[in-house]
N, C-alpha and C positions, 0 to 999 in steps of 0.2 A: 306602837305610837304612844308617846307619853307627852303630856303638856302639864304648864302650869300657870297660874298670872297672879300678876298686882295691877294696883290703883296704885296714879298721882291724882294727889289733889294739893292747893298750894295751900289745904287747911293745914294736911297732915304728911304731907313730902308723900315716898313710896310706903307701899304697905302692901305684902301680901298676903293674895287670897287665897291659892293654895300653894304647896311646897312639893317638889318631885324629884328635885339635886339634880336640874337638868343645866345647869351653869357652866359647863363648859363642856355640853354635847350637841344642845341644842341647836340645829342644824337653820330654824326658820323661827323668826319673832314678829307678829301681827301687832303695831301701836296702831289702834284707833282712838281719836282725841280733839279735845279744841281745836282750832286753828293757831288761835297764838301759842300757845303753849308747843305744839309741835315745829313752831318754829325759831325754838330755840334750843340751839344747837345743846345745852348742858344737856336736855333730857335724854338725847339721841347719846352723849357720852355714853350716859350713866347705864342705860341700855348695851350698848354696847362693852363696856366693862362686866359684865354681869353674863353674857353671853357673847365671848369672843369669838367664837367660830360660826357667828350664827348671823343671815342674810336679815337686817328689818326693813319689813316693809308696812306699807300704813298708810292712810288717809285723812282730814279732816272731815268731822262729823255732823250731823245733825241732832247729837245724842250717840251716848256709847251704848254698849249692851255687854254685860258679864253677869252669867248665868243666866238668873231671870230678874236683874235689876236693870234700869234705865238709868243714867247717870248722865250729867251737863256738866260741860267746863273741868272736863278731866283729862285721863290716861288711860286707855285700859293696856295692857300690855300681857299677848299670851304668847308664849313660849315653846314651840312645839319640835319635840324630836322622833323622829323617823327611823325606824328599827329596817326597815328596805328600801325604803323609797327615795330617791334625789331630787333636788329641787334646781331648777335653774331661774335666773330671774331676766326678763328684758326689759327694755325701756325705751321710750321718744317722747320727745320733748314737741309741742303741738304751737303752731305760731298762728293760725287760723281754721276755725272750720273745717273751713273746704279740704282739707288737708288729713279729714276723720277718716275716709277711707283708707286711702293711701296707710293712713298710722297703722290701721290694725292688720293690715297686708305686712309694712314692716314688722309687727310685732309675732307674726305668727310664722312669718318666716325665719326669724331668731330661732324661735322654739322647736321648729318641726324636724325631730329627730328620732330617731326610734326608740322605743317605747314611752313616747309621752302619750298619756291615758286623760290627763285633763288641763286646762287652762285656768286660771282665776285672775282677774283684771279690777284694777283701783286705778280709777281713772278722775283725769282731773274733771269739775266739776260745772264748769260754766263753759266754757272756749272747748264749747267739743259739742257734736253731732252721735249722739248713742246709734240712732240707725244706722249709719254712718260707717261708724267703729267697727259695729257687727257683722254688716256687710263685707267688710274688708276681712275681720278675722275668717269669715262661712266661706269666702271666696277661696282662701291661701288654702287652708285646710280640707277643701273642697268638703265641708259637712260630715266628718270624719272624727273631730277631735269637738268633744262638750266643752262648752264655754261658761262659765257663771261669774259675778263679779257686783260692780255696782259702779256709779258716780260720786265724787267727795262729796260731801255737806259742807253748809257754813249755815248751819243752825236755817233761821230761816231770814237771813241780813243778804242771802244773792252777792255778795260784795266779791268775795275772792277764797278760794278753798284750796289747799292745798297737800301734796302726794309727799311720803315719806319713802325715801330708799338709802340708808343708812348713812344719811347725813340729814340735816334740820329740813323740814318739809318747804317742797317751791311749787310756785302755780306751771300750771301748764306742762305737767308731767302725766306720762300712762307707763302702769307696769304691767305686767304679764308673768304670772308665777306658771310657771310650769312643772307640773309633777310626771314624773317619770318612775315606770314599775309598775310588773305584773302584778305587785303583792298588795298593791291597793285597791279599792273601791270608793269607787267616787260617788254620792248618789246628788238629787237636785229637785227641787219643787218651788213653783210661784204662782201664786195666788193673790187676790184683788178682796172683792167684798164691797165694790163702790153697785149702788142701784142706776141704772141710767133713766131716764124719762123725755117726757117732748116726743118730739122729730127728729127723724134724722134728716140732717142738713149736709145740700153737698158744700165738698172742698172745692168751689168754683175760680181760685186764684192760691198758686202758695209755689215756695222754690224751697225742695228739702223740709227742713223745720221750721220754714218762716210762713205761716197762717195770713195772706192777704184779705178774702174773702171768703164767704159763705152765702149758699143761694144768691150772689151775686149782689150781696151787701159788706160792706167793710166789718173784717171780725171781730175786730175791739170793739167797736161798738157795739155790736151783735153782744158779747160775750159783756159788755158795762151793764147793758140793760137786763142782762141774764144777774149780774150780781144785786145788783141794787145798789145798797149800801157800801158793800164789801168791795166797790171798784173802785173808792179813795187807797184802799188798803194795797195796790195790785204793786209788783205781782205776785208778792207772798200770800195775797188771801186768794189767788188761784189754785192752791194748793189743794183747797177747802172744795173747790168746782174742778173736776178735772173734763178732758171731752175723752170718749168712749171711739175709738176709731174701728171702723167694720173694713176687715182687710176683704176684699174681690175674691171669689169662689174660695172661699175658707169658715167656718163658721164659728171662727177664734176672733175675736176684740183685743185690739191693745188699749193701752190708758196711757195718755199723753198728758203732761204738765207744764205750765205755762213757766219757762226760764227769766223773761221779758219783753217790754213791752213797746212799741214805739209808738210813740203819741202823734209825734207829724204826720206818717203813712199810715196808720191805722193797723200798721200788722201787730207780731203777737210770735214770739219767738219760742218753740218747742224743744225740749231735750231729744225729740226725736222726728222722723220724716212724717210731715200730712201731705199726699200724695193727691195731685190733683186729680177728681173725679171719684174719690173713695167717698163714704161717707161719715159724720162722726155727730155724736148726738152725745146732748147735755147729763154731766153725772154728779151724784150727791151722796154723801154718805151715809149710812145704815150701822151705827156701832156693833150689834149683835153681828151684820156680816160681816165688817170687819176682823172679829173676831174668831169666828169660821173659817176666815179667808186663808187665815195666819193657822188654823187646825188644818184647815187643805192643802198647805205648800206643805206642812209637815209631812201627812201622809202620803205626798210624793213624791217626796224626799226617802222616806224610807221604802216606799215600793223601788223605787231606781235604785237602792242599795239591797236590794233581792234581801227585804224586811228583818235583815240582822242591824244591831244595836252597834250606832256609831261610837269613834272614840270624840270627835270633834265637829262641832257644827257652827259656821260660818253663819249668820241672820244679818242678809240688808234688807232693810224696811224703808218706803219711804217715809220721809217727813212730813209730808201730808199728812198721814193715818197718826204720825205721833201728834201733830194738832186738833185733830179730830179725837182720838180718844183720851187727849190729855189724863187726868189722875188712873183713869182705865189702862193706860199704855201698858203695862207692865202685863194687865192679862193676855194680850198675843202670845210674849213669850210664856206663859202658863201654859198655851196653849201647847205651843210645840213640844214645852218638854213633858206634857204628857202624853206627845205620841213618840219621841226619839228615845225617851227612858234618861233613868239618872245620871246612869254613867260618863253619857257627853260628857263635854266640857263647850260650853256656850261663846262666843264671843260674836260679836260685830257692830255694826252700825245703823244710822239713818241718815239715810241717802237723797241725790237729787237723779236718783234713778238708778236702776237692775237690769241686770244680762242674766238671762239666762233663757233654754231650751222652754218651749209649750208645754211640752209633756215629757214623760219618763221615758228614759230610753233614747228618744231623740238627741240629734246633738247641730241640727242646727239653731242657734241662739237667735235671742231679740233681746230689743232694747223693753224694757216696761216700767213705767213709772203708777206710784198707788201700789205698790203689792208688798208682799212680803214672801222675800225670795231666799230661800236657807239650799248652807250646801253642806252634804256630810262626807265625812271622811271615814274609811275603816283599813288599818293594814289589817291584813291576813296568811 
């Protein structure tokens, strides 16, 4: 496996970062990037010129990531060619919600062919149900095939986010990269770093990811009086509050993030399922954990790659913790890359939520938002 990338930015057009003459082998090209900017078809050309044989695929961001820089209102473009491995790509286009399961049933039934060893999914970012999605991929695959991936960003405007597949990026799109081959390794880790506190409060009203009530009071209000100030800000300064959800005989926490808000009913719109009768309790952030959080998905990352040194790692973070550590954000990625080693080559985003597996090994997936979820690559 060999990779290579550049930056756009509209200061200084393309420029690359490193060079590897993978310009007409390069089998798969990763654009993570602004929204407007990917949605304009020149940039997709010019990509495309530059690696003619090669699938792009990509999402808008909430923040790029190449190596160990954070970057706003760019391009990152990395470039990856496969010395064994085949890559296949799917796709559905999502008209509602309710329709999350179903998508990732369809998309995993695309893929499921022999010898596919892992899945990666960039999925559109607002009109979409992550538990949902997950559900549906764990169902088709019957928990057999590891999933990681994430949701698009649009920084932190909620507005419209949009999926690249080798034409200008459109809302309402999921891809599905599938890798295929015995000569790869896949490995995968995510991790949080949010402190929780209070009570736990039950989910005494909700359908899927729509939040009614708690202890049998309306949850937007629950959760205004929990901000304070910060609940003019909603639902971007939800990002800053996430709630802590405690799954029923398991002693694993997911972290749920507020999509939006509805002021009439008082509900409160989730990237993922709050399931009535679970319980979920108030969370706040800890920068030092943070920063651990992002050292912990690393070294589960490379425990799932049986602790040899990747050639490529994939980091979705969400955009929460890039709020939360603002000028700091850059040390997460410090962190990883001093457990994955130099050699990587780094690329990905921040996200409005992560797919991936609890633990190593495992390969039934979830939806998590707050964490910082890396996936490594190694042919062998």
């Amino acid at each position: 496996m060999k990779t290579e990338q550049s930056i756009f930015s509209e200061a200084k057009g393309w420029v690359k970062k490193s060079e590897n003459q993978l310009d007409n082998i390069a089998q798969l090209v990763f654009l993570f990037g602004n929204k407007e900017l990917l949605k304009k078809q020149q940039h997709i050309d010019y990509v495309h010129a530059n690696y003619p044989v090669a699938q792009i695929v990509g999402c808008s961001t909430a923040g790029e990531i190449c190596q160990e820089e954070v970057f706003n209102g760019n391009i990152i473009c990395t470039a990856v060619w496969f010395e064994k491995t085949t890559v296949s790509i799917a796709k559905e286009h999502i008209s509602s919600m309710e329709d999350s399961f179903s998508i990732g049933e369809k998309l995993a039934r695309q893929l499921a062919e022999e010898n596919l060893v892992h899945v990666l999914i960039l999925s559109e970012g607002l009109n979409i149900n992550g538990s949902e999605l997950t559900k549906g991929l764990n169902n088709l695959f019957n928990n057999r095939i590891p999933v990681t991936g994430g949701l698009a960003g649009d920084d932190a405007n909620f507005a419209e986010t949009v999926i690249v597949h080798n034409h200008a990026g459109e809302k309402n799109l999921i891809l599905a990269v599938g890798f295929y081959g015995e000569h790869l390794q896949v490995g995968y880790g995510s991790m949080g770093g949010w402190d929780s506190f209070g009570v736990d409060r039950m989910v005494t009203r909700s359908n899927r990811n729509i939040l009614y009530e708690l202890d049998g009071h309306p949850a937007l209000e629950l959760y205004k009086r929990y901000l304070g100030d910060h609940a003019a800000d909603l639902p971007a300064s939800a990002l800053l509050f996430p709630l802590s959800l405690r799954l029923k005989n398991s002693e694993t926490a997911l972290v749920r993030t507020v999509l939006s808000v509805n002021e009439a009913d008082g509900s409160m719109v989730f990237a993922g399922d709050i399931p009535e009768g679970e319980y979920v309790r108030l969370m706040k952030a800890n920068f030092e954990r943070l920063i651990e959080g992002a050292n912990e998905a690393a070294e589960m990352s490379k425990i799932s790659l049986r602790n040899s040194s990747p050639d490529l790692a994939i980091l979705i973070s969400c955009v929460g913790r890039k709020l939360v550590l603002k000028q700091r954000v850059e040390e997460e990625l410090e962190s990883v890359r001093e457990v994955i080693g130099n050699h990587a080559t780094m690329t990905g985003f921040y996200s409005y939520g992560e797919i991936c597996p609890i633990k190593p090994f495992e390969n039934h997936c979830e939806l998590h938002n707050q964490t910082m979820t890396i996936t490594v690559f190694k042919e062998v």
